[in-house]
C-alpha positions in Angstrom: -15.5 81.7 36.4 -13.6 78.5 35.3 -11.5 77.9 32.3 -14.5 75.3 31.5 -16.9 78.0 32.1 -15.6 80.3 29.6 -15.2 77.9 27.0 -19.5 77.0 27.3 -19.8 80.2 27.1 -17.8 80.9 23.9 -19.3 77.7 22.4 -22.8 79.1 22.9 -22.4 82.6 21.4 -20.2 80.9 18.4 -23.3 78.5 17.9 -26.0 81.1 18.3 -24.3 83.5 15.8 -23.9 80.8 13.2 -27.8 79.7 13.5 -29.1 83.3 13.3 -26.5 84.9 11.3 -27.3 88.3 10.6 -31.2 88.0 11.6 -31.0 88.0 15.5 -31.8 91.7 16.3 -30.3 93.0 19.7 -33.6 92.2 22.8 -34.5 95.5 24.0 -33.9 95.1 27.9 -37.0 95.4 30.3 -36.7 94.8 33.8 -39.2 91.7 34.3 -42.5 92.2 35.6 -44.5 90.2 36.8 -48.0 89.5 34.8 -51.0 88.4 36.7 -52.5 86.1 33.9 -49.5 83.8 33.9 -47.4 82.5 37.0 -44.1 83.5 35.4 -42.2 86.3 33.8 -41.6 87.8 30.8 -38.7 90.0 29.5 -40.8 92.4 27.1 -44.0 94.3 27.9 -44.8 93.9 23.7 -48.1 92.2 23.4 -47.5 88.3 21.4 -49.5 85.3 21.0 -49.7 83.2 24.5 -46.8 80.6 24.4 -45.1 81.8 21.1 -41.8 82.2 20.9 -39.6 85.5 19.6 -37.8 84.9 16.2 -34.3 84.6 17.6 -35.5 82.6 20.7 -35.5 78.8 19.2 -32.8 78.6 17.3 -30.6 80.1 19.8 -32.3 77.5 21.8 -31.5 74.5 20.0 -27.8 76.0 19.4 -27.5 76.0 23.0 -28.6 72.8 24.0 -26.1 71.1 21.0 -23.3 72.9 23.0 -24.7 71.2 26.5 -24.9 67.9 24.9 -21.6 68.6 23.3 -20.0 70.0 26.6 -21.9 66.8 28.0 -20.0 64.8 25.7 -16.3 66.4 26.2 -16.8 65.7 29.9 -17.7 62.1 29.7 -15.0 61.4 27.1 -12.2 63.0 29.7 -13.8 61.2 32.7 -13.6 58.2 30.4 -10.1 58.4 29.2 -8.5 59.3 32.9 -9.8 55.5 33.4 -8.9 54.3 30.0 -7.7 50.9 29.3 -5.0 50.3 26.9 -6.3 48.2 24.1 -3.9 46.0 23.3 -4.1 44.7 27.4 -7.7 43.7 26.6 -6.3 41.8 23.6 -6.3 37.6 24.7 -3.1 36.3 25.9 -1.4 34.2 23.2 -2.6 30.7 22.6 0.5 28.2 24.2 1.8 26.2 22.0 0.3 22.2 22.9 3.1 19.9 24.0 2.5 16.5 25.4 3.2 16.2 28.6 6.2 14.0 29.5 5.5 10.9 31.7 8.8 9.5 32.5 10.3 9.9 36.7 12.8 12.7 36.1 11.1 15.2 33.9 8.5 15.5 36.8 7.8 19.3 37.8 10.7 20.8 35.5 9.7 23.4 33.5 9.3 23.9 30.0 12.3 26.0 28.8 10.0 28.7 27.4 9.2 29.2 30.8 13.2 29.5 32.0 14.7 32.9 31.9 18.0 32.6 30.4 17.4 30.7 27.5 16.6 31.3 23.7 14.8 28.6 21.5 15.7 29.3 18.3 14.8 26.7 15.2 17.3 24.5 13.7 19.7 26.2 11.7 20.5 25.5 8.0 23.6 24.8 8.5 23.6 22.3 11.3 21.0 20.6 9.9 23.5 19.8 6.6 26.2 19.0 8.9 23.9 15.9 9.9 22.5 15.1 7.3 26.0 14.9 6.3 26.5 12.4 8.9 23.1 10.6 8.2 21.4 11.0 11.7 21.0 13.7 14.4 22.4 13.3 17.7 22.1 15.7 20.8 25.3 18.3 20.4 25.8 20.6 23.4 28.7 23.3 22.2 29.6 26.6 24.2 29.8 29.6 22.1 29.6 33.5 22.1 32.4 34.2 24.8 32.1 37.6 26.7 35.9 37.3 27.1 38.1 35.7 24.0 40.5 34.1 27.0 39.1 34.4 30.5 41.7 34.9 33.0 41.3 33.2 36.8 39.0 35.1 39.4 37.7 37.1 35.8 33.8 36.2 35.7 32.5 36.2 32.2 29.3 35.0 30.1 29.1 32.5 27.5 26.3 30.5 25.5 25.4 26.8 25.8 24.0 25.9 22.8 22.0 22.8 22.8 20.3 20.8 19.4 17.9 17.8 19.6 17.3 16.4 16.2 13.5 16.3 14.8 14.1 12.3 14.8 15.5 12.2 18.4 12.9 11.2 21.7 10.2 13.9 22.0 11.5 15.1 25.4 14.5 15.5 27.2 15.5 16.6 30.6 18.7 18.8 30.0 21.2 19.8 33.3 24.2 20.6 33.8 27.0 20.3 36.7 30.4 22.6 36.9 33.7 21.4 38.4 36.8 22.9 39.1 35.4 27.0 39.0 34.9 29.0 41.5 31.5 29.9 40.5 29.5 28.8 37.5 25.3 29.3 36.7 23.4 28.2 33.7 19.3 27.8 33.5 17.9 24.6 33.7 17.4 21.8 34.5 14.1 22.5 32.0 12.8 20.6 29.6 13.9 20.3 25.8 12.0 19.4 22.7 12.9 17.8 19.6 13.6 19.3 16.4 14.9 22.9 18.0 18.3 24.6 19.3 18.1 26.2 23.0 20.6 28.8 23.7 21.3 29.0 27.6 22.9 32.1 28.9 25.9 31.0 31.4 28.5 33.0 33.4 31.0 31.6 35.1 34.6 32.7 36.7 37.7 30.0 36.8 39.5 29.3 39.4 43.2 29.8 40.3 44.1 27.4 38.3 42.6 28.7 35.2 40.8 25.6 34.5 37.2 24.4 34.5 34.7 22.4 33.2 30.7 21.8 32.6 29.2 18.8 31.9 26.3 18.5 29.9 23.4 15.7 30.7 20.0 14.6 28.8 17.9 12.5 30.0 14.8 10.7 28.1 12.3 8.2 28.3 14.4 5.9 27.1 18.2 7.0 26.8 20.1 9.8 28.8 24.1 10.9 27.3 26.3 13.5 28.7 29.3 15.2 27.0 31.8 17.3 29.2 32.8 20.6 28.0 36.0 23.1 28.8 34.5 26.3 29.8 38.5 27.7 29.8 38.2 27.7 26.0 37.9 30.7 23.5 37.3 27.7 20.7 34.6 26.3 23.2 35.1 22.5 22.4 36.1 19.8 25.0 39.3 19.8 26.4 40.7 17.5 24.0 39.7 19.6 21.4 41.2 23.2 22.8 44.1 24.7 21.6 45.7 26.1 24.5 44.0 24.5 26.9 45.8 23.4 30.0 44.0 20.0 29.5 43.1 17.2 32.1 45.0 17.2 36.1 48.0 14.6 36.5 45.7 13.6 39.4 42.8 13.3 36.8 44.8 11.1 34.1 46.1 9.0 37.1 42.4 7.9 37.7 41.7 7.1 34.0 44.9 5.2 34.3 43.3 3.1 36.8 40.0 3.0 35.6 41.2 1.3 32.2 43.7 -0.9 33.3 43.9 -4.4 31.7 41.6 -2.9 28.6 43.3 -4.0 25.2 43.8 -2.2 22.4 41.4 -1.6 19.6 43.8 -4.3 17.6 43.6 -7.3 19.9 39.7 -7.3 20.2 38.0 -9.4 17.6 35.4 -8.0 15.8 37.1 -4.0 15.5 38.6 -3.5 12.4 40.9 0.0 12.5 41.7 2.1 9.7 42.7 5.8 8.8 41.0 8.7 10.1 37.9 9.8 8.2 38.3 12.2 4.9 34.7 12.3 4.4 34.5 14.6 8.2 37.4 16.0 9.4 37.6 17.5 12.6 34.5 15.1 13.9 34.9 12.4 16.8 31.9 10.3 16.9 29.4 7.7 15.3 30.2 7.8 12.1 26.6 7.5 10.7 23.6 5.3 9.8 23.6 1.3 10.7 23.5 0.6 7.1 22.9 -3.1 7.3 19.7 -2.1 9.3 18.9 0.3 6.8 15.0 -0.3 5.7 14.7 -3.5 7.8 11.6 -4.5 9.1 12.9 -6.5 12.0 11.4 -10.1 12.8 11.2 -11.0 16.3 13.6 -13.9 16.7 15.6 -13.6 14.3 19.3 -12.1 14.4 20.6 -9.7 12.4 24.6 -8.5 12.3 25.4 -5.0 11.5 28.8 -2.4 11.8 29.5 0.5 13.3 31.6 2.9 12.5 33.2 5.2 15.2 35.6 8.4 14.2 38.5 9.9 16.2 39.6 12.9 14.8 43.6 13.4 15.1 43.5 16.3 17.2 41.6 14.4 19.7 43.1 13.1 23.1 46.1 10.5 23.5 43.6 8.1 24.4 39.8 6.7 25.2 38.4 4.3 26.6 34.9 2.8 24.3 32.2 0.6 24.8 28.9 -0.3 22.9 26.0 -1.9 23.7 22.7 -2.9 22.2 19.9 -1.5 24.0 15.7 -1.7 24.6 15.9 -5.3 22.3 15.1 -8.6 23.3 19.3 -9.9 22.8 22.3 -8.3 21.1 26.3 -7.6 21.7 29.1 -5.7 20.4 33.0 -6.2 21.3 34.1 -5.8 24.7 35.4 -2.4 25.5 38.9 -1.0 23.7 41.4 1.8 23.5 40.9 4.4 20.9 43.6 6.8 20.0 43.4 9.9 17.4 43.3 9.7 13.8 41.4 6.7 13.2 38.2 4.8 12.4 36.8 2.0 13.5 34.2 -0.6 12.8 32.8 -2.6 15.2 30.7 -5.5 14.5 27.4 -5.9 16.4 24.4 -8.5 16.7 21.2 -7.5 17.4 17.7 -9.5 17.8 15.0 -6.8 17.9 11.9 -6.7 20.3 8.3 -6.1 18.4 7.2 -3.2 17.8 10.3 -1.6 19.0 13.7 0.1 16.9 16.0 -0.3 19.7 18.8 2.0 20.1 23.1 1.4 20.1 24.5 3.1 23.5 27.7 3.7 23.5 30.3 5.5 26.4 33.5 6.6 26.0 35.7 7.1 28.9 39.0 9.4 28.8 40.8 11.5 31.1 38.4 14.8 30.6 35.4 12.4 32.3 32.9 10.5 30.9 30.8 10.8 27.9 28.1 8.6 26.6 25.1 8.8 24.3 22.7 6.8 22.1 21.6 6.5 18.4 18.1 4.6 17.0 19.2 1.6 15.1 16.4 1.7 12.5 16.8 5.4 12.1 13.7 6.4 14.6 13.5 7.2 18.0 
């Protein structure tokens, strides 16, 4: 007899004894015999009424056949539950999020950067966004943060974070990448895709080479702009080289190139239209546009017609020796700014622009600034939209 067997049996005599209580008297045992009036047999030779039942025989009856459909029960439930189904997996997968797609050549086949393991999309934070509301616009700001190791030593691989912003007002889409020199090995997801108004953190490791040097170089592209900033990865303080304290800074070989690159290019002083003056009080520590086009500023633009308007560019003082910067109007129907000039830290300047506006379009200022740490350039909507 089985564990199972034993337990129907219990549950029977525990259900007959609580239907009967004390009125089942104990059967007086006859061995069956067999009866000649009716084709089966009966247990007691008392005479009874054909077909009626003894006074204990139905409700032990009906006690036992609640234990069978109980036992019944048990058994289907345990057959059931060594096939169960958690519940939660029947649940429907999570609705994703409806982005448009975007149409433009390079942002073919990557993937969104939900879909990229690596990287972190968090919201933007309070902070950043007063820091540009500070400045009056948003602009795309890649910065490396969250060192494993404070100061990484050569042939030491360690992690960091690339953290990446794109302004609410910015294009919807951007395809972000990014290339390392000068390390002997370096990873970071991507390329993916990037949306507007939300910070991606992207989850890097890298190891310097003997030289102790290294550096990444950030690149968006959009349907209609594409900037790239280059970026020490030898830093604790994780800002470009000409930002990092301690930093070994550019190769001899590296300023010899920029030294060719910019020959003949006058300084900031000699080109008409730049007006320099002292560096900014209003945001120290920042090298950059310095904010809106405020000429521009509510203009509903006229086709045809030309409209002038400054802009202001920062160089913090702890920036490098020197840069090379141009400007240009772009995505209008006509427009100029100066000719291309040296920028040195701890100034500002303003540079006056022309621009005659397409219809129906805002038109953006591009701008690239070339120095011995590479080449950075970028892009900024000149009535405030993208």
């Amino acid at each position: 007899m089985t564990d199972f067997d034993t337990t129907i049996k219990e549950l029977v005599k525990g259900a007959v004894d609580a239907e009967l209580g004390g009125r089942r008297p104990t059967p007086k045992f006859n061995r069956p015999v067999a009866d000649d009036r009716f084709d089966f047999l009966v247990l007691d030779d008392e005479p009874g009424p054909v077909g009626a039942l003894r006074l204990w025989s139905a409700p032990m009856l009906a006690a036992v056949l609640a234990v069978l459909l109980g036992a019944a029960l048990m058994v289907a439930i345990t057959l059931k539950l060594d096939h169960r189904v958690d519940p939660a997996h029947l649940k429907p997968a999570p609705a994703r999020p409806t982005r448009p797609p975007a149409y433009f050549r390079e942002a073919l086949g990557v993937p969104e950067a939900e879909d990229v393991p690596g990287v972190s999309i968090e919201p933007i934070s309070d902070v950043d966004a007063r820091t540009y509301q500070d400045l009056g616009f948003y602009y795309n700001d890649p910065q490396i943060v969250d060192y494993s190791t404070p100061r990484p030593k050569p042939g030491e691989p360690y992690s960091f974070t690339l953290k990446y912003t794109v302004a609410p007002n910015e294009e919807p889409v951007y395809v972000l990448s990014w290339k390392f020199e000068g390390v002997k090995t370096g990873d970071c997801p991507g390329p993916l895709l990037v949306r507007q108004g939300h910070t991606y953190l992207l989850h890097c490791t890298a190891t310097l080479g003997p030289d102790g040097g290294g550096t990444l170089t950030v690149m968006w592209h959009g349907d209609n702009e594409e900037g790239g900033l280059l970026l020490g990865v030898a830093c604790s303080e994780c800002r470009p080289w000409s930002q990092s304290a301690g930093s070994a800074g550019p190769s001899a070989a590296a300023i010899a190139r920029y030294a060719k690159a910019v020959a003949g290019a006058p300084e900031a002083t000699g080109v008409p239209g730049v007006t320099v003056g002292p560096e900014s009080s209003e945001n120290p520590g920042y090298t950059g546009l310095g904010g809106p086009f405020d000429e521009l500023a509510g203009t509903t633009p006229i086709p045809g017609v030309n409209y002038p308007f400054t802009v202001e560019y920062l160089v913090d003082s702890g920036d490098e020796p020197e840069a090379l910067l141009s400007m240009r109007p772009e995505d209008v129907a006509a427009g100029s700014c100066p000719r291309p000039f040296r920028i040195r830290p701890g100034h500002t300047y303003r540079i006056r622009c022309q621009v005659t506006f397409q219809a129906g379009k805002a038109g953006r200022l591009a701008f690239s600034r070339l120095s011995p740490s590479g080449r950075q350039t970028g892009s900024a909507p000149l009535l405030g939209t993208g």
